[in-house]
C-alpha positions as CSV (number, residue, x, y, z in Angstrom):
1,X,29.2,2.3,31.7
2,X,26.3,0.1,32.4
3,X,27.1,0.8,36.2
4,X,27.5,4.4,35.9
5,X,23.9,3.8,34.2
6,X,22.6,2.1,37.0
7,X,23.8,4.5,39.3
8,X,22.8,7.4,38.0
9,X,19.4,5.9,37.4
10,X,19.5,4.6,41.0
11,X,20.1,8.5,42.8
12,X,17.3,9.4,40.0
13,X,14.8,6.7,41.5
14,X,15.9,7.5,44.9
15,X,14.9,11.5,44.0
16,X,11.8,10.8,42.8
17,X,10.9,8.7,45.6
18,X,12.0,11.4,48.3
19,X,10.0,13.7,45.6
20,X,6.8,12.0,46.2
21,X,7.2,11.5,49.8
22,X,7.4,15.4,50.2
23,X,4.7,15.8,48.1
24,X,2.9,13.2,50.0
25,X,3.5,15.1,53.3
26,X,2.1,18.5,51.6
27,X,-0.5,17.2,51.1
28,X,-1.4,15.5,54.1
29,X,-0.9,18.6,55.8
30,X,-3.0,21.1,53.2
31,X,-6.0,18.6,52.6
32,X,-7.6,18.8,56.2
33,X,-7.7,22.6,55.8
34,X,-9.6,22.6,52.1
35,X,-12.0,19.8,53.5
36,X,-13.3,22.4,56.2
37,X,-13.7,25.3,53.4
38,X,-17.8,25.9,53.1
39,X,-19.0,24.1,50.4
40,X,-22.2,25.1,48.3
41,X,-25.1,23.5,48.5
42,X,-26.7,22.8,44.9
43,X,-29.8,21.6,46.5
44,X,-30.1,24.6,48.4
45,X,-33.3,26.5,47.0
46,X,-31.6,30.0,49.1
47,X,-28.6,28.8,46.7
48,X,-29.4,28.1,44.0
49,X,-31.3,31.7,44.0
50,X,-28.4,33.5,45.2
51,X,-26.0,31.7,42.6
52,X,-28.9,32.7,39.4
53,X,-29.2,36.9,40.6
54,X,-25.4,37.1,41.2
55,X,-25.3,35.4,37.3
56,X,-27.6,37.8,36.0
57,X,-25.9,41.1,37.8
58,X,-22.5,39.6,36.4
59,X,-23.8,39.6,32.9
60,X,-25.9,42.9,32.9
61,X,-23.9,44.8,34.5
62,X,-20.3,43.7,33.1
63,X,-18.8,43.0,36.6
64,X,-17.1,40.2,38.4
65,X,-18.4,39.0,41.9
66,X,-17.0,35.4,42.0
67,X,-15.9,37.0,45.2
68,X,-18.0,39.4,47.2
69,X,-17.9,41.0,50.1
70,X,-21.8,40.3,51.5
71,X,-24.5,39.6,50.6
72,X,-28.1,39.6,52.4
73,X,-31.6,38.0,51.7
74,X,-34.7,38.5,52.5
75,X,-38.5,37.2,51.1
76,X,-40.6,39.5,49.9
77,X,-44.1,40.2,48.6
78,X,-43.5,42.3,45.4
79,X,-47.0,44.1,45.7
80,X,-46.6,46.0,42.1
81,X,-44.6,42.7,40.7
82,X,-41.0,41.4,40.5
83,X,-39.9,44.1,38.0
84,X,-40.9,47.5,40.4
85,X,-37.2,47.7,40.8
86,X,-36.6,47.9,37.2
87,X,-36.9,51.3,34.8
88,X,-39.5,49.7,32.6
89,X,-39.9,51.8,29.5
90,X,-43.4,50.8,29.6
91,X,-44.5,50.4,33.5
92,X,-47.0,47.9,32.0
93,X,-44.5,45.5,30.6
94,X,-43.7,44.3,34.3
95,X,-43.7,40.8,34.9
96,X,-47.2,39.2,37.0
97,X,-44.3,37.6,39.7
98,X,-45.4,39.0,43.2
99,X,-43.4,36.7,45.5
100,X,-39.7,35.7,46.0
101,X,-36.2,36.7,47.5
102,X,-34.5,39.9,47.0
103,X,-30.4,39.4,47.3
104,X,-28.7,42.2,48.2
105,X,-24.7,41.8,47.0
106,X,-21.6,44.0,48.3
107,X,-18.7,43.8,45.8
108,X,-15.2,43.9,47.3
109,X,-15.3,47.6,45.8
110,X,-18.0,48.5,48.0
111,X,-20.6,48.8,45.1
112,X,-23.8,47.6,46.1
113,X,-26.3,45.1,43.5
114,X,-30.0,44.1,44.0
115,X,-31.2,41.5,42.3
116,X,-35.2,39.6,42.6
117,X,-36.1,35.9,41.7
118,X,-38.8,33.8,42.1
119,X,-39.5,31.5,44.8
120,X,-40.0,28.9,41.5
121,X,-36.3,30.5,40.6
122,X,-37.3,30.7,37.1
123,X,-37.6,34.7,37.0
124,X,-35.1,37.1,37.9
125,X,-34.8,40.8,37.8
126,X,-31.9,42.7,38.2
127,X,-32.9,46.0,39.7
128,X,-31.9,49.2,38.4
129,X,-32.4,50.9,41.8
130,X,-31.7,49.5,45.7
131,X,-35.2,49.2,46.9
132,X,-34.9,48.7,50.9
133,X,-37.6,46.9,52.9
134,X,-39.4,49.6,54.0
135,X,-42.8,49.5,54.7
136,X,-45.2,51.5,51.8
137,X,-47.9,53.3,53.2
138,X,-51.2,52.1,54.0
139,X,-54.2,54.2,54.7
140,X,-55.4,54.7,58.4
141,X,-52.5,53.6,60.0
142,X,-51.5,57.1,61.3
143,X,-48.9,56.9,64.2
144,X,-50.5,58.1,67.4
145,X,-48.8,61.4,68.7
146,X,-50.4,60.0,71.9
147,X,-48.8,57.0,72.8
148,X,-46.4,57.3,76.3
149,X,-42.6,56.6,76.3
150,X,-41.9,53.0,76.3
151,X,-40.5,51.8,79.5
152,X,-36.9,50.3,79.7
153,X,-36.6,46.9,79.6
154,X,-36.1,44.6,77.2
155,X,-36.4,40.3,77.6
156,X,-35.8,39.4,73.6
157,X,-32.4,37.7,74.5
158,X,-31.7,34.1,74.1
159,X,-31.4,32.0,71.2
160,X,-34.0,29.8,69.5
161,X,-36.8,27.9,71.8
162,X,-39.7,26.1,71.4
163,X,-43.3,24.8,73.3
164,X,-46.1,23.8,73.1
165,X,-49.8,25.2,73.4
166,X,-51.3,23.1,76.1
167,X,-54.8,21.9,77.6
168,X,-53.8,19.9,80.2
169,X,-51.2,21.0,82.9
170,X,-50.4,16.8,83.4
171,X,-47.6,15.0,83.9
172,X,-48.7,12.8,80.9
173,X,-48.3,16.1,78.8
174,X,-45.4,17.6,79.7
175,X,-44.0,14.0,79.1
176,X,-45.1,14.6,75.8
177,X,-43.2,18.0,75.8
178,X,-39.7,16.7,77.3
179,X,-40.0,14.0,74.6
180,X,-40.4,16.9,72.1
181,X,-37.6,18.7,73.4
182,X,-39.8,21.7,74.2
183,X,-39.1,24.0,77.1
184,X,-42.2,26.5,76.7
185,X,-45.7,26.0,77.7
186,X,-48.8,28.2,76.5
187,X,-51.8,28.3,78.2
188,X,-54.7,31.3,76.9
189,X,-56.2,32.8,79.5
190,X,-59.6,35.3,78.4
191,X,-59.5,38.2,80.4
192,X,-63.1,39.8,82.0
193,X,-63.3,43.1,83.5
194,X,-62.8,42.6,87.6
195,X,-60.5,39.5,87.0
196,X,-57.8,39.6,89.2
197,X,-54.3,38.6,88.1
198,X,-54.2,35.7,90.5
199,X,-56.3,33.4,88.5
200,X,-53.0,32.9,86.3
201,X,-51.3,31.8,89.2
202,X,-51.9,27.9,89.0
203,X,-50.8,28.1,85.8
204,X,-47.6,29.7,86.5
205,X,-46.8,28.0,89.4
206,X,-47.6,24.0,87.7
207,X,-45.3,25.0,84.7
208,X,-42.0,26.6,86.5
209,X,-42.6,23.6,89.0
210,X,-42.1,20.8,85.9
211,X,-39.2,23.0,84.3
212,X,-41.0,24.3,82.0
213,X,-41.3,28.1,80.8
214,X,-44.6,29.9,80.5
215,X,-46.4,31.9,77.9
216,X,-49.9,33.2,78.9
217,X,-51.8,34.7,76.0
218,X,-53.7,37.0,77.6
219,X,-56.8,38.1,75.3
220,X,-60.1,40.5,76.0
221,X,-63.2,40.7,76.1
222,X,-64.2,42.6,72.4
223,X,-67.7,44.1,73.8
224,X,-66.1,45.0,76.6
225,X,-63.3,46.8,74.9
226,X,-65.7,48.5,72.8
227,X,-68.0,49.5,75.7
228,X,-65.4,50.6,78.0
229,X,-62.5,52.2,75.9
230,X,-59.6,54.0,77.1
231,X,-61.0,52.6,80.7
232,X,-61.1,48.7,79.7
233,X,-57.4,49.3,77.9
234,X,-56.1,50.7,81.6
235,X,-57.9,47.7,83.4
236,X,-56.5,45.3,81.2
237,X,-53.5,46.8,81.6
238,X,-53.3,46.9,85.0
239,X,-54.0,42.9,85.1
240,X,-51.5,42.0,82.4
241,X,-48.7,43.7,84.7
242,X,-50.3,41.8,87.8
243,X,-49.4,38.7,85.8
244,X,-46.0,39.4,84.6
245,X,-45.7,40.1,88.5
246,X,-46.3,36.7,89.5
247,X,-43.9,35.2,87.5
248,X,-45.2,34.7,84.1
249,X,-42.2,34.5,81.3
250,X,-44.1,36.0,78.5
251,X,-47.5,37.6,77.6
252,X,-49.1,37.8,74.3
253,X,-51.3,40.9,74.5
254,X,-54.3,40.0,72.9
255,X,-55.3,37.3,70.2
256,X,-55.7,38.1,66.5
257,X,-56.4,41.1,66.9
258,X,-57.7,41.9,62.9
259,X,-60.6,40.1,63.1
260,X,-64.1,40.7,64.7
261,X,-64.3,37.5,66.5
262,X,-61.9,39.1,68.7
263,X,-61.8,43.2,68.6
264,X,-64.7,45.0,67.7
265,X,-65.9,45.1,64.3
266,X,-65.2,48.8,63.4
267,X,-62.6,49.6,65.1
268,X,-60.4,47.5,64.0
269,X,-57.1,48.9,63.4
270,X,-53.4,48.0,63.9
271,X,-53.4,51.9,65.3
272,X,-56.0,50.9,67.9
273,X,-54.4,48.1,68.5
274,X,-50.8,49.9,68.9
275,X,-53.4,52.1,71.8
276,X,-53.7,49.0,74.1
277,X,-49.9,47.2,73.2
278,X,-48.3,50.3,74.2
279,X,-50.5,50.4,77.7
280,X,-49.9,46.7,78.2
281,X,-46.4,46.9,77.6
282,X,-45.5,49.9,80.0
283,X,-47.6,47.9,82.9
284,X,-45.7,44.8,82.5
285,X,-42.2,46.0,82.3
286,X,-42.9,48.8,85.3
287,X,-43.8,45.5,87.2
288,X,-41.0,43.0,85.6
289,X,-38.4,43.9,83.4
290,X,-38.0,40.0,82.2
291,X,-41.5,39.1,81.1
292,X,-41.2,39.0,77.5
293,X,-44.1,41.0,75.6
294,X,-45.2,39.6,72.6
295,X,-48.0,41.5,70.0
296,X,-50.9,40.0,69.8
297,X,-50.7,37.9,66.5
298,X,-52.9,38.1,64.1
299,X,-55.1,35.9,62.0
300,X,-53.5,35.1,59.0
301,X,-55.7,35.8,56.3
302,X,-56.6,37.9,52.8
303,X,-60.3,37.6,53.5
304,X,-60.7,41.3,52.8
305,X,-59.2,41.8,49.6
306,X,-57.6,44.5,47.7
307,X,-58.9,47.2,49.9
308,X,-56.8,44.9,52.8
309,X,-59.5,46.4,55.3
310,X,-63.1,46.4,55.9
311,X,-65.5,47.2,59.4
312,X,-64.9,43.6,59.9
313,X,-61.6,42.8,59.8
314,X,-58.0,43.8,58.2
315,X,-55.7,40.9,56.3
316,X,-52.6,40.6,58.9
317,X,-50.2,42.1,56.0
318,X,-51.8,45.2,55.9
319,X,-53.1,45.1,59.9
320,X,-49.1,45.1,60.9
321,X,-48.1,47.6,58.4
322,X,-50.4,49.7,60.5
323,X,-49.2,48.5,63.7
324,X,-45.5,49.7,62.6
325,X,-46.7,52.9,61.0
326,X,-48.1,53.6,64.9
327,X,-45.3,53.2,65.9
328,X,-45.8,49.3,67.9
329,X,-42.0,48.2,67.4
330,X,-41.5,50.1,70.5
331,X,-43.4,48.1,72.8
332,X,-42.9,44.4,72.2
333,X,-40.1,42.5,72.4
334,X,-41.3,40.4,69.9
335,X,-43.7,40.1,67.0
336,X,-46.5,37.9,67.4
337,X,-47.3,35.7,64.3
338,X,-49.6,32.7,63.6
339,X,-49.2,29.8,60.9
340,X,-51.6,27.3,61.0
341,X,-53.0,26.6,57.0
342,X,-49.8,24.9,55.6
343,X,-50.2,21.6,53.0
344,X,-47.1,21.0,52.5
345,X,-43.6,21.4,53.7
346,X,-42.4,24.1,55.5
347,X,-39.2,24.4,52.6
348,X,-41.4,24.3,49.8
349,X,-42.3,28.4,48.2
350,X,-44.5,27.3,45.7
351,X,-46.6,24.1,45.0
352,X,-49.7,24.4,47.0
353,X,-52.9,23.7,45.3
354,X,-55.0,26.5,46.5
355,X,-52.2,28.9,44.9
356,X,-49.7,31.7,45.6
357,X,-51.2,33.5,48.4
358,X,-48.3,34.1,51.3
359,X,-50.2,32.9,54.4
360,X,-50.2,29.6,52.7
361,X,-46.1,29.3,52.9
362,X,-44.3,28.9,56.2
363,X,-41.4,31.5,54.6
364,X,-43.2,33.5,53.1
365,X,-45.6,33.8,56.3
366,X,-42.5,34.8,58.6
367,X,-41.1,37.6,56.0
368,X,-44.6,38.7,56.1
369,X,-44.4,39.2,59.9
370,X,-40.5,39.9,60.2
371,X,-40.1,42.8,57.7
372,X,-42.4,46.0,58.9
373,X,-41.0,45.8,62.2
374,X,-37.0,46.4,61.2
375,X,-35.8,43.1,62.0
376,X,-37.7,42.6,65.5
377,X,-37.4,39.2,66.4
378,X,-40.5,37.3,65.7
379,X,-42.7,34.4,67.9
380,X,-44.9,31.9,66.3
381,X,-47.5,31.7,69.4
382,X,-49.4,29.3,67.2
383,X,-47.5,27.0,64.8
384,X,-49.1,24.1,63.1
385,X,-50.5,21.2,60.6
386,X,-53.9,20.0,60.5
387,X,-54.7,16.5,59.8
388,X,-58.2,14.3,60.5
389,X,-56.2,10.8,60.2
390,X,-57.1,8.7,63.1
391,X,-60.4,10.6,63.9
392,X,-62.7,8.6,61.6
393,X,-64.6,11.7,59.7
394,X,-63.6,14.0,57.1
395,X,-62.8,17.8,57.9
396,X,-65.7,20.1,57.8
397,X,-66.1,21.8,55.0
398,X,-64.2,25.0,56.6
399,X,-61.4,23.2,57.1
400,X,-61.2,21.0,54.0
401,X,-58.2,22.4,52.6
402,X,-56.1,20.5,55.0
403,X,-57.8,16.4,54.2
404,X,-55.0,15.1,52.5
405,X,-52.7,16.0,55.3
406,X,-51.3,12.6,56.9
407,X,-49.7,12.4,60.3
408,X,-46.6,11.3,59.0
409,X,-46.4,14.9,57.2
410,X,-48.2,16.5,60.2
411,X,-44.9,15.2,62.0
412,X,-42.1,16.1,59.8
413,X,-43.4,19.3,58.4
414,X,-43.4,20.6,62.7
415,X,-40.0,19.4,62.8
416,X,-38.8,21.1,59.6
417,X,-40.3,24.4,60.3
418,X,-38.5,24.4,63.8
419,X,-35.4,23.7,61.9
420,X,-36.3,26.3,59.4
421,X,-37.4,28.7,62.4
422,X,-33.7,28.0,64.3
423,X,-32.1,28.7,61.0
424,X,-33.4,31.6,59.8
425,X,-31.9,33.8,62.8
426,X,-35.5,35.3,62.9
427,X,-37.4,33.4,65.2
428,X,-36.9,33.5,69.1
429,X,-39.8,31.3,69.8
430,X,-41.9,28.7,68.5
431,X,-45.1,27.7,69.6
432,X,-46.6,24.7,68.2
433,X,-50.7,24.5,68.0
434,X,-51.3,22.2,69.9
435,X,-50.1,19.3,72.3
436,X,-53.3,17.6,73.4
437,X,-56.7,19.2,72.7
438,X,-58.8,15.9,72.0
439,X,-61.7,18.2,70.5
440,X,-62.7,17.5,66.9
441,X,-66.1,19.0,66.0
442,X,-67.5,20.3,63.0
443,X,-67.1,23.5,63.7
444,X,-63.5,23.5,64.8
445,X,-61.3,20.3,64.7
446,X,-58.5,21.5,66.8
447,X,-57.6,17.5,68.0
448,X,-56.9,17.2,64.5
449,X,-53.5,20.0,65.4
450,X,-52.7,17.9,68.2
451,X,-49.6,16.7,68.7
452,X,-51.1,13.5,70.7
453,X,-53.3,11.8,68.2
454,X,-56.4,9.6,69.2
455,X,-54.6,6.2,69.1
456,X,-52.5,7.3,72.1
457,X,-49.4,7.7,69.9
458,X,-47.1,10.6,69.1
459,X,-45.3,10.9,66.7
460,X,-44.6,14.8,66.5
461,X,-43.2,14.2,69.3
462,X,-39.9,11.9,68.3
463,X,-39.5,13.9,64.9
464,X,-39.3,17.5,67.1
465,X,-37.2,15.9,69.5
466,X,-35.1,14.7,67.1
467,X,-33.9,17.7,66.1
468,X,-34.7,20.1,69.6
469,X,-32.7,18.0,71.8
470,X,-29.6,18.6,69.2
């Protein structure tokens, strides 16, 4: 008895062993696959937003999208507040939230949800009505029934690159720039009527001959322009296409273009503007189909207040709503866009000092560019931190926003926005302001941008290169 027991307890033993084995086995074989599932992110600010709307839709609207079939995001500037996407039943009630992410979410039954929160994610609204991103209107930007036909030809292809804005055409500084892992080089050139194209040649020439790409940012004379008119838009026209003929990669037409330093004051427009892209753009691709035309970006700025224009100047929100009211989406390839007034990391949406305003925030910045052209590609031509360490005087008082800055963050906050910039599927170019300008004055302390600080060190350099040679 005690043997039949044993052996029956013996086969049992031996069962459960061969059990586990198998089981053992399974598992081998199932737990490689689960480890390669995508895994949230809880630190992810894009998220944890997504995560909160698709909470609050679930529970106002009684449905169920653990699973969904898409979802989109984008960052937007709610210029009436969060709630203009919500039947108030008084309008007035509306929450004082005028920045954040809308998430648009497909259910697997094809029913469409909107939802808005916060860039602090501490407000959400789920919206009543699917409000796309469509530009509102904005007085005196009347498309022109004038403009030509855009030439064929298109050179926005590619994936993510990046440069520098340079001084110097030296060996030491494109050093600097292979260190970086850059591949572009920006030089400005200032166009005067009877210039002919071949002044841009050296420039061309020195940059393909060290590898490197070329951006010329081709910018007018603003008395000129104003003297001269439709005539001045043909001749500068005529030299932009000479450039792109020699070889040049890309053109920026013009240089922030919104602002009476550089277009003159009372005409300024993103409609007259459009006048000149659309003329620039038509010469360059008639002469080569590969240069790649990029709008003239402009200042970042709202200088100009509620009104968004005066005979001085326009803020960029409102000068680019104007440009795609006229119609400038179809002549560029890509949209030009500055940022150069950041304090603090290119991730952060809220925290800086001076407050909420959108210029201030690297996302918000490239929503403000990316979203009145539907989904053009967009090109930081000038990208960067500002910081006096190492220079041995404060910031003049212009500039003062920007003293705290070290070059420790000077460095990590270019190679986080380039990360940022690669990541967002948005950006086809980055241009970072500036690689070696030694000039630090107190009027304008562009060294204090440079990449190459005054101690002969780098550091930009290792942190970009870091993550561009990946």
């Amino acid at each position: 008895m005690q043997r039949n027991q044993r052996s029956v307890f013996g086969i049992s033993t031996f069962a459960l062993l061969a059990l586990a084995l198998v089981l053992a086995l399974l598992l081998q074989t199932v737990a490689p696959v689960a480890a390669q599932a995508p895994t949230p992110t809880p630190n992810d600010p894009i998220w944890r937003g997504f995560s909160a709307v698709r909470e609050a839709i679930q529970k106002e609207r009684s449905v169920d999208l653990s699973l969904v079939k898409a979802y989109d995001w984008e960052q937007q500037e709610y210029k009436a507040g969060i709630d203009d996407c919500v039947d108030l039943a008084d309008p007035n009630s509306g929450r004082k939230v005028y920045f954040g992410w809308t998430f648009t979410i497909t259910s697997i039954r094809n029913e469409v949800f909107q939802g808005r929160i916060s860039f602090d994610l501490k407000e959400v609204a789920v919206c009543d009505r699917v409000v796309s991103a469509a530009v509102a209107p904005v007085a005196n930007g009347t498309p022109n029934p004038n403009l030509p036909t855009p030439v064929p030809g298109s050179a926005a292809v590619g994936g993510f690159e990046a440069g520098g804005h340079v001084m110097e055409m030296s060996l030491n500084t494109f050093g600097l720039m292979n260190r970086a892992g850059m591949r572009w080089a920006k030089v400005q050139i200032r166009y005067m009527q009877g210039d002919d194209p071949s002044k841009t040649a050296s420039s061309i020439n020195t940059a393909k001959s060290n590898n490197f790409k070329i951006l010329l940012g081709i910018v007018g004379d603003p008395a000129q322009l104003a003297a001269g008119g439709d005539g001045y838009i043909a001749q500068y026209s005529q030299f932009v296409a000479g450039v792109s003929a020699l070889g040049a990669d890309a053109i920026e037409v013009w240089n922030e273009p919104n602002i009476d330093r550089e277009w003159p004051a009372g005409q300024i427009n993103g409609g007259n503007y459009t006048k000149l892209l659309a003329a620039a753009y038509n010469a360059i691709k008639s002469r080569n189909a590969n240069t790649l035309v990029i709008s003239g970006a402009p200042a970042p700025t709202g200088y100009f207040g509620a009104a968004g224009c005066t005979a001085n100047g326009c803020n960029d929100d409102v000068f680019m709503q104007q440009m795609a009211q006229a119609g400038a989406g179809q002549y560029m390839d890509c949209v030009g866009l500055h940022y150069n007034e950041g304090i603090i990391a290119p991730s952060a949406n809220t925290g800086d000092p001076r407050g909420s305003y959108p210029s201030y925030y690297f996302q918000s910045m490239l929503a403000r560019g990316y979203s009145p052209f539907g989904g053009k590609s967009v090109c930081f031509t000038e990208l960067g931190y500002l910081s006096p360490q190492g220079f041995g005087s404060p910031l003049p008082g212009g500039f003062a926003w920007a003293q705290n800055t070290t070059v420790a963050q000077h460095s990590q906050w270019l190679a986080e926005a380039a990360t940022l910039a690669a990541q967002s599927g948005k950006v086809r170019l980055m241009i970072v302001w500036n690689v070696d300008f030694p000039f630090y004055t107190a009027t304008d302390p562009m060294g204090g941008y440079a990449m190459f600080r005054p101690d002969g060190t780098c550091p930009a350099c290792d942190s970009l290169g870091a993550v561009l040679k990946k």
